[in-house]
N, C-alpha and C positions, 0 to 999 in steps of 0.2 A: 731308654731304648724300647722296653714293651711298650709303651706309651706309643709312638712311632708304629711299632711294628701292629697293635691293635688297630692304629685307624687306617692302615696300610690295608692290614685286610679287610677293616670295614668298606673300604671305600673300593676294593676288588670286587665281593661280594656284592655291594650294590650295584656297580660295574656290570658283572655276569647278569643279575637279574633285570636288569633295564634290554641288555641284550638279547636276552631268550623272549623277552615280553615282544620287543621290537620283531622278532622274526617270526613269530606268531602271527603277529596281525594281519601282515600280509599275507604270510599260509593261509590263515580264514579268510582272507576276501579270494583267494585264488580258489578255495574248494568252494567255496558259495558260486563262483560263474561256472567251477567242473558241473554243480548239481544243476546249474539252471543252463548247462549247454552256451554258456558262453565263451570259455576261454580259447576259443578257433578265434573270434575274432580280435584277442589280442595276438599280434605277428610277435613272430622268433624276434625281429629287429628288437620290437618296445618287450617284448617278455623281459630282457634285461634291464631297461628304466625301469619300468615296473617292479621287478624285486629291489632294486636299490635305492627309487625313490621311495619308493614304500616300507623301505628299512628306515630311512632317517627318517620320514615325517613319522612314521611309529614311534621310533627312541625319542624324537621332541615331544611326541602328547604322551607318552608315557612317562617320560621326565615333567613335566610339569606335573600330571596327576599326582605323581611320585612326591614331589616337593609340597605341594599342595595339602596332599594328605600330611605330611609330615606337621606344615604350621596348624592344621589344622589341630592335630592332635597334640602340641606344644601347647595351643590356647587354651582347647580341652583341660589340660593337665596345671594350666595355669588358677584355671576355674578351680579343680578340684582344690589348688594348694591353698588358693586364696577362701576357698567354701568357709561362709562364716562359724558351719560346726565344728572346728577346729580351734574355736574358740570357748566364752564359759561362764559362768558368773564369776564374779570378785564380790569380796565385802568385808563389811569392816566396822568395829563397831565404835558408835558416836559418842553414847552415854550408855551407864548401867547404876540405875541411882532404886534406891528402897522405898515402896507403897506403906508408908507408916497408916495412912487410911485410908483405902482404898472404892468406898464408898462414902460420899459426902452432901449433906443438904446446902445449899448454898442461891443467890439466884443469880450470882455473878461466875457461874461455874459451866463447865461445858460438859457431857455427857459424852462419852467415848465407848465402846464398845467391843469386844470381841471371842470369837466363836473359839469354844476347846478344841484339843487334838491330841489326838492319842487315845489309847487307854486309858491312862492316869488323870482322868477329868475332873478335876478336884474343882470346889467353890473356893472362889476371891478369898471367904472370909470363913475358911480351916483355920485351926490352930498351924501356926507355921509363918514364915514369912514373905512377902510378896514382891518382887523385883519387877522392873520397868527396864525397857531396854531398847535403844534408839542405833538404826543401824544404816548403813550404806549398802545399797546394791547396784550393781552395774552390770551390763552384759555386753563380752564380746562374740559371743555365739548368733547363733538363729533366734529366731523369736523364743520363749519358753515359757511357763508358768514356773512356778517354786513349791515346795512343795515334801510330806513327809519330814517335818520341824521336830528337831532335839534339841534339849539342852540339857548339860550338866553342871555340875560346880565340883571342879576337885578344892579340897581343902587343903592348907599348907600340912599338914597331917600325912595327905596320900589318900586320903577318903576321896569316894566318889561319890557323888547324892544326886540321881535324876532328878530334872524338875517338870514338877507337872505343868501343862499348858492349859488352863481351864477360862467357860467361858466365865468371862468377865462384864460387868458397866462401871466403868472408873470415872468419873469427873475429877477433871484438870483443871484447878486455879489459876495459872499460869502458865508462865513459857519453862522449860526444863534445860539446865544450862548442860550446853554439848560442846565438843571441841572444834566446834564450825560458827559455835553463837547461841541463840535463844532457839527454842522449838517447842510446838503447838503441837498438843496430840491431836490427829483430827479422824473420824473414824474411815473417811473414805484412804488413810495411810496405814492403817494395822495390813502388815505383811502378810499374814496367814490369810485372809480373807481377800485382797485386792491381788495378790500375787497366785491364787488357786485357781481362776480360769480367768483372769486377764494378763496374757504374755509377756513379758518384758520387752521391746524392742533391740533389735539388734543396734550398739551406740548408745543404748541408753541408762539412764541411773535413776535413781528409788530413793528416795529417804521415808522411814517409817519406822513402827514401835511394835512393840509384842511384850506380855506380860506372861511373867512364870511364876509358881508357883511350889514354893520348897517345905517338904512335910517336917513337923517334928522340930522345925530351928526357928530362934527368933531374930539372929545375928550371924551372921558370916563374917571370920577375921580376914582381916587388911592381909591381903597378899594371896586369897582365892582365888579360883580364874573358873571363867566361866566356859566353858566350850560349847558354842552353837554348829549345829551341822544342818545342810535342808537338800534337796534334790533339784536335779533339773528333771525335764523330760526327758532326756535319754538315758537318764536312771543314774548320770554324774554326780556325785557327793561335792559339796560346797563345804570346809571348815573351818572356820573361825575362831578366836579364843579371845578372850580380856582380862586383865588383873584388874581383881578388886583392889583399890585405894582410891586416896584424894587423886587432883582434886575434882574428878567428876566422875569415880566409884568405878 
């Protein structure tokens, strides 16, 4: 029954106001011939057409407008609901496997690359250990970069150990096994640097790598988990997490 009674009176109040619009219109055209000395020439007979045709053709282009506006600002509001910022990054990670050597001579080897971040800019080749990390990204949002990159390792313990992000030159002997297949480090895929000022496309997805750097440890136990977080442009948080084990760490 309110349900009823709600659009009862919506539909009265819209009613009144079509109404009052309507008998305006013709008021304003009857004072514009008062100012300009016309309305002698409309006769007493038509004076009466006059207010009443010019009542209804008012309430019709006022109802159209009316309605008009209305779709108008339904598609409006459709925009807004559908606005790709409403959407976001996803991601997910591929592989997370350990840099036992992280610089290599070789001439069958490929040369990979990439720039620190953070404070904690620590060298490849600190005492400590060196992780490799293969990820997924996708965007349902607006175009964006990525950007402000963390990672942690808790340990089954409850410790939490930042891992630094430092610049690196890695060469990769091969393909790195992932839960999608084989994968090739290639430098134009390192996510810090291809994801810092070239956008991601709104529908589109990433595969790339990134490398961390853990002070003070030379092994991590089976059942650690790694937590990555990184930013969009609109200062949105991205989180991520992975258990270390087999069979692809």
């Amino acid at each position: 029954m309110e349900a009823i009674k709600w659009i009862i009176e919506g539909l009265l109040q819209d009613l009144v106001v079509k109404i009052i619009a309507s008998c305006l219109v013709p008021a304003c055209v009857w004072l514009i011939l008062f100012i300009l000395g016309l309305e002698a020439r409309v006769t007493p007979p038509k004076r009466k057409v006059f207010w009443i045709a010019g009542f209804f053709v008012a309430f019709l282009v006022v109802d159209v407008l009316v309605e008009s506006a209305r779709h108008f600002n339904g598609q409006m509001e459709d925009i807004r609901t559908a606005n790709p910022r409403h959407g976001r990054f996803r991601a997910g990670f591929l592989s997370a496997f350990k840099i036992n050597n992280p610089i290599q001579s070789s001439t069958n080897q490929i040369t990979v690359t990439m720039s620190g971040v953070g404070p904690q800019n620590a060298k490849i080749d600190q005492n400590g250990a060196n992780f490799g990390l293969i990820l997924r990204i996708e965007n349902s949002g607006q175009p964006s970069v990525a950007w402000n990159w963390k990672v942690s390792i808790y340990l089954p313990s409850g410790q939490q150990m930042e891992a630094a992000i430092p610049s690196v030159a890695v060469e990769s002997a091969g393909p790195i096994a992932t839960i999608i297949g084989p994968y090739y480090l290639k430098m134009e895929d390192n996510l810090i640097q291809s994801l810092a000022t070239s956008p991601l496309p709104t529908g589109a997805g990433k595969i790339g790598w990134m490398i961390i750097h853990m002070n003070g440890i030379n092994e991590i136990p089976i059942g650690s988990r790694f937590i990555l977080t990184f930013d969009d442009v609109f200062g949105r948080q991205t989180k991520i997490e992975h258990e270390w084990g087999p069979p692809f760490n």
